[in-house]
Backbone bond lengths (Angstrom), bond angles and torsions (degrees), N, CA, C in turn:
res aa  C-N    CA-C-N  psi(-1)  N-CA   C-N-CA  omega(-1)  CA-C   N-CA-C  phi
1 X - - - 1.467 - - 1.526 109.90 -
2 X 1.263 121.39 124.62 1.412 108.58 -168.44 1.823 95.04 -107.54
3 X 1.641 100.47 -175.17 1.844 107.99 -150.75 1.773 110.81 -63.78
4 X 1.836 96.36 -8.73 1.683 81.64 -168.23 1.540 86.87 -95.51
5 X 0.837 136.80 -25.04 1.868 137.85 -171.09 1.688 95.74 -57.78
6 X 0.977 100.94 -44.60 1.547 118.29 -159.94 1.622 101.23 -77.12
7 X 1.271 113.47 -38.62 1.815 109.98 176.49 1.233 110.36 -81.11
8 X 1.276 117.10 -27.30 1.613 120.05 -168.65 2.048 95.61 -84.77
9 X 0.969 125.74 -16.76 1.230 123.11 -171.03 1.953 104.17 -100.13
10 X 1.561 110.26 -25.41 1.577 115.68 158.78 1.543 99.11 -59.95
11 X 1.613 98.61 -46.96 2.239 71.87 -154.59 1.199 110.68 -83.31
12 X 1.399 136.10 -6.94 1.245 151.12 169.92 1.384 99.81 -58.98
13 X 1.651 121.70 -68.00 1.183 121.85 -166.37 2.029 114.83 -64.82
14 X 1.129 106.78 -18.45 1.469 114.08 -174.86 1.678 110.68 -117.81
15 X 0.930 128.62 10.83 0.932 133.23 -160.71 1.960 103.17 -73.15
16 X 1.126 113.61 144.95 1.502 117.88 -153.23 1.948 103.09 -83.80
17 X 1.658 105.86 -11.16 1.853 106.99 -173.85 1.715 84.84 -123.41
18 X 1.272 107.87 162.94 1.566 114.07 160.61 1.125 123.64 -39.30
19 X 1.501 132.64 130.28 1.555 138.45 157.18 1.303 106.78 -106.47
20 X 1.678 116.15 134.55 1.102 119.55 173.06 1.681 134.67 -151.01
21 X 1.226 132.67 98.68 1.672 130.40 -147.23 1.666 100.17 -98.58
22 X 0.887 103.34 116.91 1.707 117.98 -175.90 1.544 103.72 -109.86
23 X 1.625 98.69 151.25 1.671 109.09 179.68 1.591 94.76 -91.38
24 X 1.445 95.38 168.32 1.947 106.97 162.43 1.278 121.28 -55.48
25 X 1.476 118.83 -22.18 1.420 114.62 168.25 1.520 117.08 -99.57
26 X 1.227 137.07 20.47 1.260 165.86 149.04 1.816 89.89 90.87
27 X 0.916 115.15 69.56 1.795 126.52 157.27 1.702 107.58 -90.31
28 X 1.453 108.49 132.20 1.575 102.34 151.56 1.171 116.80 -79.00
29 X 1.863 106.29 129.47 1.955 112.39 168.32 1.176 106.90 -86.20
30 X 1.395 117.69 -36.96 1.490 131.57 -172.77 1.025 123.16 -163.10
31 X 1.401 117.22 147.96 1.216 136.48 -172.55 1.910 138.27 -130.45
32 X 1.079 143.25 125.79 1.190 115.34 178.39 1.484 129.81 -107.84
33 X 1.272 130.64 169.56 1.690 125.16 171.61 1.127 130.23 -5.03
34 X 1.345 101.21 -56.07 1.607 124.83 -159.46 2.246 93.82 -74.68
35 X 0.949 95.36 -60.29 1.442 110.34 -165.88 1.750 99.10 -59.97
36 X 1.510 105.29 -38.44 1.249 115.43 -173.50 1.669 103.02 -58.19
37 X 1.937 117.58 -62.42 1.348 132.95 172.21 1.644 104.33 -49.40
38 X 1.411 127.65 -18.79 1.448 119.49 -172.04 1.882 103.08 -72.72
39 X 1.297 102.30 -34.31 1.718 110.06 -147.62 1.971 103.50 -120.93
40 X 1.045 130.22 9.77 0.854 172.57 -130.61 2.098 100.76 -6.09
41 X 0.935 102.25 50.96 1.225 107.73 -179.46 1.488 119.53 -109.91
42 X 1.138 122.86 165.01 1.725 109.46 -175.19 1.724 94.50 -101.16
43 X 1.167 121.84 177.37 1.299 147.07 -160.08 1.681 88.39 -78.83
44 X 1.466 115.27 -72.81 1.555 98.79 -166.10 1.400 122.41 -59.26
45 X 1.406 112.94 -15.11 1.763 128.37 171.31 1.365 107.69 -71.68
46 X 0.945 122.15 -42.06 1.819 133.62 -165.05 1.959 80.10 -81.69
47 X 1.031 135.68 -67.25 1.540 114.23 -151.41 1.997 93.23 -91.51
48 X 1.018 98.37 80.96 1.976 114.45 -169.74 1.984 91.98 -165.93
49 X 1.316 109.60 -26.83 1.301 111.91 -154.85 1.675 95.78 -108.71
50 X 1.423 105.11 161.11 1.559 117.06 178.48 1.747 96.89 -117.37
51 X 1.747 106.84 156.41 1.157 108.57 152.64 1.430 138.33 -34.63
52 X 1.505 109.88 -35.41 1.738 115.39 164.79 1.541 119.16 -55.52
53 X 1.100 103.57 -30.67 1.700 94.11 -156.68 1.837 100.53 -96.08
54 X 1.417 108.16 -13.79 1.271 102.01 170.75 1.640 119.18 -93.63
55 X 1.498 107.13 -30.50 1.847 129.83 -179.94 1.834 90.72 -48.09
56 X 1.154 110.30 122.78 1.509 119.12 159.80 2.082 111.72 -61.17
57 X 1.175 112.31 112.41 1.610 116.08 -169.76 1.920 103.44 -31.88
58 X 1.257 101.39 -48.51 1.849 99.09 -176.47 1.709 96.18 -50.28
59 X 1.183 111.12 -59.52 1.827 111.74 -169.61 1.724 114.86 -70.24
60 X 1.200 113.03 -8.94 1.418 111.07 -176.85 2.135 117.70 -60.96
61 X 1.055 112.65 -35.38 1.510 115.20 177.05 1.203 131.29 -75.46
62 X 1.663 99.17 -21.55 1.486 111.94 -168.43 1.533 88.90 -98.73
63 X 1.386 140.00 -32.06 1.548 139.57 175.92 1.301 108.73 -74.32
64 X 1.105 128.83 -51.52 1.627 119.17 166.41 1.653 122.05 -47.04
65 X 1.379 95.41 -22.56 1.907 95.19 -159.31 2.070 78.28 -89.11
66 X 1.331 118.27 -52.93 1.240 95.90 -166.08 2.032 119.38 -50.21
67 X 1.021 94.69 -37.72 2.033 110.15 168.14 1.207 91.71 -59.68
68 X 1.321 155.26 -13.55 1.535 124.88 -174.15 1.536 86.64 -104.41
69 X 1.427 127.32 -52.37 1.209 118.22 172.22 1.589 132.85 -21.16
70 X 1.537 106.35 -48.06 1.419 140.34 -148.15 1.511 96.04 -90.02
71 X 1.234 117.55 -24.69 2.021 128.95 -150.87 1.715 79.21 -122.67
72 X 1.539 130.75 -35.13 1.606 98.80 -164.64 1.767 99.64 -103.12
73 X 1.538 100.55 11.36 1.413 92.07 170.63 1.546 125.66 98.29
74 X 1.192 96.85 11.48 1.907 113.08 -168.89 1.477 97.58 -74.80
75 X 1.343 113.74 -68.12 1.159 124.16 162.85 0.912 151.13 -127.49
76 X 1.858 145.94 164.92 1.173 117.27 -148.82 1.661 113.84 -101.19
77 X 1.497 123.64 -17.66 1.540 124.33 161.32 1.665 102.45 -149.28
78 X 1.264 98.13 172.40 1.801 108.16 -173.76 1.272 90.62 -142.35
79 X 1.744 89.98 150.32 1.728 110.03 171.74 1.864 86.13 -139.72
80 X 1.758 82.86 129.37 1.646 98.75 148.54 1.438 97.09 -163.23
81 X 1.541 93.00 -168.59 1.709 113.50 -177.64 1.201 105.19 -111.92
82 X 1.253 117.83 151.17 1.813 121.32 174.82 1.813 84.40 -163.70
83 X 1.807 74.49 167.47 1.585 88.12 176.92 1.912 123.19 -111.35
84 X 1.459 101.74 143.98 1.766 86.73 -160.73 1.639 85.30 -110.28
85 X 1.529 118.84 179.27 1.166 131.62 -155.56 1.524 90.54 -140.35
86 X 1.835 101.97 88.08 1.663 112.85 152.55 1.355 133.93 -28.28
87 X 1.452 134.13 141.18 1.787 111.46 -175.42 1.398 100.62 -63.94
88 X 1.464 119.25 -18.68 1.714 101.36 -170.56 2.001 114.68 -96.93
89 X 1.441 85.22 33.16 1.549 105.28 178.07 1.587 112.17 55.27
90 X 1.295 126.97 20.87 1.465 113.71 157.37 2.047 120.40 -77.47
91 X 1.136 94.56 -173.32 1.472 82.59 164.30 1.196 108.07 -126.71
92 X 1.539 115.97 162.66 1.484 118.41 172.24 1.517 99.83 -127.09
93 X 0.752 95.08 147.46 1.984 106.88 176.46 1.577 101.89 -105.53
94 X 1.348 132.08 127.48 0.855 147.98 -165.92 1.869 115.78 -145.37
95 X 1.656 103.50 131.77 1.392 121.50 -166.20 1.630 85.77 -88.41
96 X 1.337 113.62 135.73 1.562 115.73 173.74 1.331 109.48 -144.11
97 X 1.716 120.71 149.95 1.343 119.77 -168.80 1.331 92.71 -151.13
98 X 1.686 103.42 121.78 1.807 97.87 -162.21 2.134 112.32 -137.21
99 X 1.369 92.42 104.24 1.845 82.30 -167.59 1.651 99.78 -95.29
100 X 1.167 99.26 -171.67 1.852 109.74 -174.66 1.832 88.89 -102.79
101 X 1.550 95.02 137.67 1.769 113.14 156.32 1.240 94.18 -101.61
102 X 1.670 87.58 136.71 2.017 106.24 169.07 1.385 99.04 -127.45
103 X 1.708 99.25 160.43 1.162 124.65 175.45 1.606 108.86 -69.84
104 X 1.806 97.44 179.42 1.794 88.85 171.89 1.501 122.37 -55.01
105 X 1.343 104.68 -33.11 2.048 113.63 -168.73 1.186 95.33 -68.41
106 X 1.262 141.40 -11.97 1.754 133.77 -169.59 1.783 98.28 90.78
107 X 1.164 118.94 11.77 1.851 104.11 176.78 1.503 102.46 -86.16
108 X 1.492 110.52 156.69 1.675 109.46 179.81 1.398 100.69 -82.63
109 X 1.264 108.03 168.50 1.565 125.64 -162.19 1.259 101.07 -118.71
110 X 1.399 101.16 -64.95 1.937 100.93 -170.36 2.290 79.74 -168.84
111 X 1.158 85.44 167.62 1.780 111.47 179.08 1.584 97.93 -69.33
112 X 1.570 113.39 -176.42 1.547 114.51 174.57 1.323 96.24 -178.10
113 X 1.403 113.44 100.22 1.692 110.96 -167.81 1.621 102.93 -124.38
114 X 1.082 100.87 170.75 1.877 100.73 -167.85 1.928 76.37 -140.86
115 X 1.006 92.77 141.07 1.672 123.51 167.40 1.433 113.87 -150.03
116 X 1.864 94.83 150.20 1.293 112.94 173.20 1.380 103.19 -133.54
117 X 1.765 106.18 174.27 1.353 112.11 -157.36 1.179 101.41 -105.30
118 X 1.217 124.72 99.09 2.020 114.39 175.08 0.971 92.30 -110.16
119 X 1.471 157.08 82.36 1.177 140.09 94.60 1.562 143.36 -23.34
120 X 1.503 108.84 -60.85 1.704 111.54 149.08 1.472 103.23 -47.80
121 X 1.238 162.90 -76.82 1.471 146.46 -137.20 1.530 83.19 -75.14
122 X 1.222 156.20 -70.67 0.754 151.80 -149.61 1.377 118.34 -66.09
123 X 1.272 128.12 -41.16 1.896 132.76 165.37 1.829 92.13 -75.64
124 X 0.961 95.93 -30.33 1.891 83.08 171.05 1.993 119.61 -57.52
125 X 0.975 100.93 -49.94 1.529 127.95 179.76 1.495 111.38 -66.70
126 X 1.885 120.73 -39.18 0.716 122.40 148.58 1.785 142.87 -39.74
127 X 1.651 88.42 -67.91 1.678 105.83 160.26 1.478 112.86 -34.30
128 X 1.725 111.48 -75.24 1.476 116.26 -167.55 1.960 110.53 -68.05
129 X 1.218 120.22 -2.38 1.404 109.64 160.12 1.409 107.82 -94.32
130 X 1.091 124.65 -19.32 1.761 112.73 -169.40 1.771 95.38 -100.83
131 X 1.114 114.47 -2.24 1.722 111.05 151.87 1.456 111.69 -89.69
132 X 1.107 138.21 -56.11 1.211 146.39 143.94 1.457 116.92 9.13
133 X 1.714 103.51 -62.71 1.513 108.63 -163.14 1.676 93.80 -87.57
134 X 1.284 107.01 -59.94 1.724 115.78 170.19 1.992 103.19 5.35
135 X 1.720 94.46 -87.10 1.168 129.70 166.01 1.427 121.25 -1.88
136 X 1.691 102.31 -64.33 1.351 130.81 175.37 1.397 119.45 -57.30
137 X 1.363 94.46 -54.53 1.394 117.69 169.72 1.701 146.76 -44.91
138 X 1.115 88.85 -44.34 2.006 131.71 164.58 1.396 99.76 -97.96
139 X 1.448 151.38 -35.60 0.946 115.34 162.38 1.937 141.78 -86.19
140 X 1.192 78.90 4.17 1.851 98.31 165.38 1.466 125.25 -113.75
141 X 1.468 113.76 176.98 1.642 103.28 -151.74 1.246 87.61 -123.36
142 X 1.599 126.12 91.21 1.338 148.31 163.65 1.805 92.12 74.27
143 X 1.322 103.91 -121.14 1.697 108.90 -164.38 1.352 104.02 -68.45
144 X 1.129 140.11 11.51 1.937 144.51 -149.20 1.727 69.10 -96.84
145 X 1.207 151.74 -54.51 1.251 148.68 -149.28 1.291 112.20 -39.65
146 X 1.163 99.35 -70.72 1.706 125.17 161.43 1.438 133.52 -45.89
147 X 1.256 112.85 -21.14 1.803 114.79 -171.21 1.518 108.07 -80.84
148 X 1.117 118.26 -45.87 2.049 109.27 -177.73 1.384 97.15 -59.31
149 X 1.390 107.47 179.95 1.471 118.93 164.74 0.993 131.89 -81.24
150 X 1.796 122.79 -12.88 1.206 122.92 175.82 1.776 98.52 -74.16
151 X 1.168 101.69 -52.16 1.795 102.97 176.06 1.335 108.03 -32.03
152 X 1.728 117.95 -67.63 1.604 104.84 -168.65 1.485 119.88 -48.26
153 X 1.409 96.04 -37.89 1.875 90.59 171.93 0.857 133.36 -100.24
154 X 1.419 107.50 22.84 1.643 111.55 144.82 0.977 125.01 -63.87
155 X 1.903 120.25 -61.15 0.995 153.12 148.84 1.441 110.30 3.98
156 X 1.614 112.25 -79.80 1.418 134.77 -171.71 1.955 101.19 -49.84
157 X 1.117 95.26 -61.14 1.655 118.95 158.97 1.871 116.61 -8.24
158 X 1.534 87.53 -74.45 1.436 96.10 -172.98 1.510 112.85 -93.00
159 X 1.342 109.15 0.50 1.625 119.09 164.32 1.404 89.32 -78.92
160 X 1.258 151.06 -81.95 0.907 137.26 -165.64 1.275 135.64 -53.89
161 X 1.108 109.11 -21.30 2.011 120.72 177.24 1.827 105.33 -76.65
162 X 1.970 82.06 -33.71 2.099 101.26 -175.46 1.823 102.97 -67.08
163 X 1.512 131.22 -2.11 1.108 112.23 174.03 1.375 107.86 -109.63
164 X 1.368 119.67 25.71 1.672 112.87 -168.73 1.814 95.39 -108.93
165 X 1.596 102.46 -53.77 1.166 124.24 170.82 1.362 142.10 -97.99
166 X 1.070 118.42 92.85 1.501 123.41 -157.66 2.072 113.49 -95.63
167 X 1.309 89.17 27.88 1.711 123.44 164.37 1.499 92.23 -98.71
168 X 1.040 101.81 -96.07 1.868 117.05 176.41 1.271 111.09 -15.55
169 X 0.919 120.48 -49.29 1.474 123.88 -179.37 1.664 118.80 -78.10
170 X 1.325 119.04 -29.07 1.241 134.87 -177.54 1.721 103.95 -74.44
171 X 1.620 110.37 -41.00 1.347 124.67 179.91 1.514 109.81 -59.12
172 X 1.539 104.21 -55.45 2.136 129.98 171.29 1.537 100.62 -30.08
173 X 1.270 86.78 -60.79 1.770 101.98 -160.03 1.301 115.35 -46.79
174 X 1.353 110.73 -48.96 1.564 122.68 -165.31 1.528 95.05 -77.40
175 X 1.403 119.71 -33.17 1.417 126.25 -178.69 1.522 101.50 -32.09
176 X 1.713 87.68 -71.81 1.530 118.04 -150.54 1.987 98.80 -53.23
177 X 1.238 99.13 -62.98 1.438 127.72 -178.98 2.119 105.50 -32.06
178 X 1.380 106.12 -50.73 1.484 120.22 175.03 1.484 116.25 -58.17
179 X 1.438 113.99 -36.96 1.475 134.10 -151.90 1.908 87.05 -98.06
180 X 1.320 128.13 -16.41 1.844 143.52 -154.75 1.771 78.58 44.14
181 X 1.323 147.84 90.26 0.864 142.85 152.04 1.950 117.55 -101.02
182 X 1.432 136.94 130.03 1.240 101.17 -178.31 1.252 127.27 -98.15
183 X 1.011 115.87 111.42 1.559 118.75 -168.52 2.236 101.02 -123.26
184 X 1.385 83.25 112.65 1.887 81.15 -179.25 1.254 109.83 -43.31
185 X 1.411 126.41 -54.16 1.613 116.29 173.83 1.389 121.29 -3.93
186 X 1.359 106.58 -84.40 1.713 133.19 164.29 1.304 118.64 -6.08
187 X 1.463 119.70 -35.37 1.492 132.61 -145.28 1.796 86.41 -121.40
188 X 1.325 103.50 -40.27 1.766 118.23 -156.08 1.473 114.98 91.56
189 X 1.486 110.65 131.11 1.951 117.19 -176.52 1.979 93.58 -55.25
190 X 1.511 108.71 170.32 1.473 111.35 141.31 1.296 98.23 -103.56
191 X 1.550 107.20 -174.68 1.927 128.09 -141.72 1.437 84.53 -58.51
192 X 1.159 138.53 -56.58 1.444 131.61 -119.31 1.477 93.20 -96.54
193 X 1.241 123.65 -7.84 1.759 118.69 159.96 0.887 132.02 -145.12
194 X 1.554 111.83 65.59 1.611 152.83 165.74 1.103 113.61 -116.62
195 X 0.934 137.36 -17.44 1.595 134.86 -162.61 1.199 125.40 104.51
196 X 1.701 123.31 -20.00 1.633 124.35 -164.47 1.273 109.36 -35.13
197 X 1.414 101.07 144.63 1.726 103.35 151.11 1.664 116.69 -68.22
198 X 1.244 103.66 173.48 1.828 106.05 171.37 1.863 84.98 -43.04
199 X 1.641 87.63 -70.66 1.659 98.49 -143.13 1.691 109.18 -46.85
200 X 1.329 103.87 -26.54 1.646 114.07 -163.70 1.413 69.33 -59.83
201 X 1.605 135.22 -93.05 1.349 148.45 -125.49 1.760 105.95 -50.70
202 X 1.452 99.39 -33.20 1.683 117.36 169.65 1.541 117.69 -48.84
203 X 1.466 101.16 -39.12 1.289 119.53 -158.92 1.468 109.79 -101.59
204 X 1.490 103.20 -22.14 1.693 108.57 178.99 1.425 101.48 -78.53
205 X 1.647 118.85 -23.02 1.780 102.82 -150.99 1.977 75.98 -93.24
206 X 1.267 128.94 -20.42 1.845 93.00 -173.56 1.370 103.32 -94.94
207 X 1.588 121.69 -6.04 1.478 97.12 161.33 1.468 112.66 -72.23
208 X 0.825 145.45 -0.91 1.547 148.18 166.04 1.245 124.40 -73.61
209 X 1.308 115.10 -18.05 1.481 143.44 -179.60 1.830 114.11 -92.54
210 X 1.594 99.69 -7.13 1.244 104.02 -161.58 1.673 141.28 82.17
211 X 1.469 110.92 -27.25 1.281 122.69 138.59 1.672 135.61 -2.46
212 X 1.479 102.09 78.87 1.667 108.27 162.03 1.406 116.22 -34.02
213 X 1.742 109.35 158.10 1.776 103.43 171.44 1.294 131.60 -59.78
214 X 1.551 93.23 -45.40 1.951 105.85 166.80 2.018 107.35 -65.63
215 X 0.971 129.73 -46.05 1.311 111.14 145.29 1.895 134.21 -9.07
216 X 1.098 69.35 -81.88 1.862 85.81 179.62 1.905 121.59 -71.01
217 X 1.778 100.85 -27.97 1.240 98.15 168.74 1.324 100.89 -69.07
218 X 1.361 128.22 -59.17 1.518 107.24 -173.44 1.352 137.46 -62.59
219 X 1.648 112.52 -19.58 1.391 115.99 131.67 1.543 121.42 -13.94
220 X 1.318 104.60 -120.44 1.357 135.26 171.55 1.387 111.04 -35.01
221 X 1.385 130.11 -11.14 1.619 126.40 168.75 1.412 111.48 69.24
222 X 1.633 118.60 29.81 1.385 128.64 -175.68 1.567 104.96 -124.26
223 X 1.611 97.57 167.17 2.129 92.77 173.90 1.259 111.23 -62.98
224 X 1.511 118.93 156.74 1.266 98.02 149.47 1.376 132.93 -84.15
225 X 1.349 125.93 18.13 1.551 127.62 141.19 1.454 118.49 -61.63
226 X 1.306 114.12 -38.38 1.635 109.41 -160.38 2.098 88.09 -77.53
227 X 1.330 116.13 -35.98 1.780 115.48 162.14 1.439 108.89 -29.57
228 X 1.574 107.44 -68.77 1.589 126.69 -167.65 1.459 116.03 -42.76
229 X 1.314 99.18 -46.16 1.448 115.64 -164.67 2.011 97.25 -95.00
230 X 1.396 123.23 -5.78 1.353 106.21 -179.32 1.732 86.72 -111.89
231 X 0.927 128.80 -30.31 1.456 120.93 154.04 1.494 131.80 -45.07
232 X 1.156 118.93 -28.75 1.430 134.54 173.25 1.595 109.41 -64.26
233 X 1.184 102.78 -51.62 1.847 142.51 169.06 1.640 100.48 -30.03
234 X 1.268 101.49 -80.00 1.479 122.26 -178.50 1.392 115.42 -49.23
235 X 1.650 113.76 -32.77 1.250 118.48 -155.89 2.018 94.62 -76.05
236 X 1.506 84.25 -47.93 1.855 92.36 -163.81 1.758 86.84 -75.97
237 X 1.156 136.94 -52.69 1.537 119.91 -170.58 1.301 122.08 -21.69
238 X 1.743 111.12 -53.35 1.248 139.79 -123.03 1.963 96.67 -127.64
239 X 1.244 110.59 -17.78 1.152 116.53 153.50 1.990 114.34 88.36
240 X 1.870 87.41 24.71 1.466 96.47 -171.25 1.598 121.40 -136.92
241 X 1.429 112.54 157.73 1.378 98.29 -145.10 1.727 88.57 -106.40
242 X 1.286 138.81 -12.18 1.124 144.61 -139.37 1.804 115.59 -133.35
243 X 0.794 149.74 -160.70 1.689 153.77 173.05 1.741 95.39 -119.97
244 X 1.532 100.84 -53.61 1.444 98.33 178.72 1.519 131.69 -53.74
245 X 1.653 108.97 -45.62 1.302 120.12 161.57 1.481 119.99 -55.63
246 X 1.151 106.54 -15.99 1.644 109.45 176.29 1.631 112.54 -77.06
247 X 1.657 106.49 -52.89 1.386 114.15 174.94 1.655 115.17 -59.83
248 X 1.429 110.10 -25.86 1.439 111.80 -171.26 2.040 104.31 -80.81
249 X 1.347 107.21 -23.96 1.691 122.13 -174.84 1.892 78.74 -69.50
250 X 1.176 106.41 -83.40 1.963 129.97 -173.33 1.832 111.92 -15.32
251 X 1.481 110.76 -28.44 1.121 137.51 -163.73 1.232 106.49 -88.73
252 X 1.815 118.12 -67.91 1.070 124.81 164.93 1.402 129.28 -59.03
253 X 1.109 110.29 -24.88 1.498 115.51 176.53 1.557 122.52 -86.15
254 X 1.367 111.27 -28.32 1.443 118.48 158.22 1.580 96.43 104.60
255 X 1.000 118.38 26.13 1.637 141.28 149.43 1.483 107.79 -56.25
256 X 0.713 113.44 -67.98 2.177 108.19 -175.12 1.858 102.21 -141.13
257 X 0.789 108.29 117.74 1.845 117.85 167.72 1.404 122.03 -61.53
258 X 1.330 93.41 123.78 1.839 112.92 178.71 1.304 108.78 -47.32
């Protein structure tokens, strides 16, 4: 091993944010300390594991699609945030920035992403919008909140912050709900203004039907992992932890009749 193999493998191994080298099928090759202390797993556990099993199910489609991007050549690295799933089942939200290693010929080898842990900035951001809205909230007289224009874009605002965090939104709700204010939140959107994908919306109407995963994969002509993981989707979109709470949102919203 000569002196640059040997420095590049110190700063990798010590490096002060996560290091992390992923295959094309999202396998860990390697890993370091930092990344190791992020997720609370040890190094030989973490390279046993795939990108799936750590990707939080809401973040799993949008992280795969950037790797297909990255492998067919669209572009040359990506940065976003997603959330990973600690062994002691919390989540951490994590800033990640991930390019392709190539061989001498120019072919890719495997990914090479560096992440950090913002979780605190992120329950921080949380906190100061759900005071924020509070604020808004108590200082207007039920729906008066909403009528100027600064209101509507508030509104739009916390619809949009309301699809990241489906805490935040659970917190909103009860807000709104206390204040008899009407805010759809409160009640829960149906599919078509939440965000679903087609397929999610495919997948929301036969869990409503009662429909197991192997059910619906053979439906829809998909695994029933790729179900699991668009079910997961639905769950955090939509702001619910249950199948039942889903049918009970579906009900109120005028999605399927009691």
């Amino acid at each position: 091993m000569d002196q640059s193999d040997s420095l590049f493998r110190e700063a990798f191994a010590s490096a002060p944010v996560g290091m992390a080298m992923v295959s094309r099928a999202g396998d860990f090759v390697r890993v370091n300390r930092s990344f190791c202390e992020m997720t609370g797993y040890s190094e030989s556990e973490l390279c046993q594991l795939n990108m799936r099993d750590l990707t939080h199910p809401a973040d799993l489609e949008s992280s795969f699609d950037h790797v297909h991007r990255l492998y067919q050549g669209e572009t040359s690295n990506y940065q976003m945030e997603k959330r990973y799933l600690h062994k002691n089942g919390s989540v951490v939200w994590v800033a990640i920035s991930v390019s392709l290693v190539r061989d001498g010929s120019g072919e890719p080898v495997c990914m090479a992403g560096q992440l950090q842990d913002v979780t605190a900035l992120r329950e921080e951001q949380e906190r100061l919008t759900t005071e924020l809205v509070q604020a808004a909230f108590h200082s207007g007289s039920g729906n008066d909140v909403f009528q100027s224009e600064a209101g509507t874009h508030l509104l739009k605002t916390v619809r949009a912050i309301c699809q990241e965090s489906s805490l935040l939104k659970s917190k909103l709700s009860e807000i709104a709900m206390s204040r008899k204010i009407d805010w759809p939140e409160a009640n829960g959107l149906p599919p078509d203004e939440s965000g679903l994908t087609k397929r999610e919306e495919e997948v929301f109407k036969l869990l409503l039907t009662g429909q197991h995963n192997k059910q619906i994969a053979a439906a829809l002509g998909i695994s029933a992992r790729t179900v699991e993981v668009h079910r997961g989707s639905i769950m955090h979109k939509l702001g619910k932890q249950t199948v039942a709470e889903l049918v009970r949102q579906a009900i109120r919203t005028g999605v399927i009749k009691p």
